[in-house]
N, C-alpha and C positions, 0 to 999 in steps of 0.2 A: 504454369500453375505450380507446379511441385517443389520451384526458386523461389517463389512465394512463398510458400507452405514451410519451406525450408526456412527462410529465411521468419518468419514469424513462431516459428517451432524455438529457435535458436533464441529467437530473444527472448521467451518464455522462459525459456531456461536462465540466462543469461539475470531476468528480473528477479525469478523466482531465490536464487542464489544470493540476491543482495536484499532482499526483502527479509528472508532467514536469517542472514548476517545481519542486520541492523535491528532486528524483533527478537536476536538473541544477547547482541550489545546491551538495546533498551532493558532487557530483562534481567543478566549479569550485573550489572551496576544498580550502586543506590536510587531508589526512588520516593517519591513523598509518599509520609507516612510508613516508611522503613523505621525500626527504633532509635538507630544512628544517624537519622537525616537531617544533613547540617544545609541549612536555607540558602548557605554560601554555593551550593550545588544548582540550585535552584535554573541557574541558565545552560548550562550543559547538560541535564536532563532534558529542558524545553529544545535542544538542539539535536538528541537523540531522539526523540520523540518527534520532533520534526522530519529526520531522515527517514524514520519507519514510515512515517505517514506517504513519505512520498515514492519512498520505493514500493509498499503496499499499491496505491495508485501506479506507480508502471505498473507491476504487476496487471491488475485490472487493464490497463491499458493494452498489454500486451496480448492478453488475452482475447478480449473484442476484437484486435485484426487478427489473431489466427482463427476465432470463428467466424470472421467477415472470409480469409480468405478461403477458408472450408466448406463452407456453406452461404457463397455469393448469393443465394435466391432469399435468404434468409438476415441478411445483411442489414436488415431496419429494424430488427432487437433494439430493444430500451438498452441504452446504455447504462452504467450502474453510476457514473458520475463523480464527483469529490468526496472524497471520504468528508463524515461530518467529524466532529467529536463528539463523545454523549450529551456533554452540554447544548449544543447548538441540535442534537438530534431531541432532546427534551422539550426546548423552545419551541421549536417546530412541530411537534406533535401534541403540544398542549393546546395549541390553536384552536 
């Protein structure tokens, strides 16, 4: 159990660190609606934004197995799922 533990601790960490790194990139650089924002940017934003999304998700990920491996009795928690975007979160809650 505690190689486990270990081992889900560490990746927690390990997500948490590229999540920070990539939600600090996105935030450093130009984005839409900056006063300076030239449209020619427009895909390497949507590719920053794309890495947070998914490092975000490990994260999330990483987390469910260390409280799966912590609390095995407890282990059928709603998972939290794919991040939405606000837009697709909008959609779906107008329903």
């Amino acid at each position: 159990m505690t190689d486990v533990r270990t081992q889900c601790e560490r990746a927690v960490r390990i997500a948490a660190s590229e999540e920070r790194e990539a939600h600090r990139d996105l935030l450093e650089r130009m984005r839409p609606g900056d006063q300076h924002w030239d449209p020619s940017e427009d895909e390497a934003y949507r590719a920053r934004l794309a890495r947070w999304r998914a490092a975000s998700q490990a994260l999330v990920d990483a987390l469910d197995r260390l409280h799966a491996a912590l609390h095995p009795e407890r282990a059928e928690l709603p998972q939290a799922g794919p991040l939405r975007s606000f837009a697709e979160h909008r959609r779906t809650s107008a329903r």
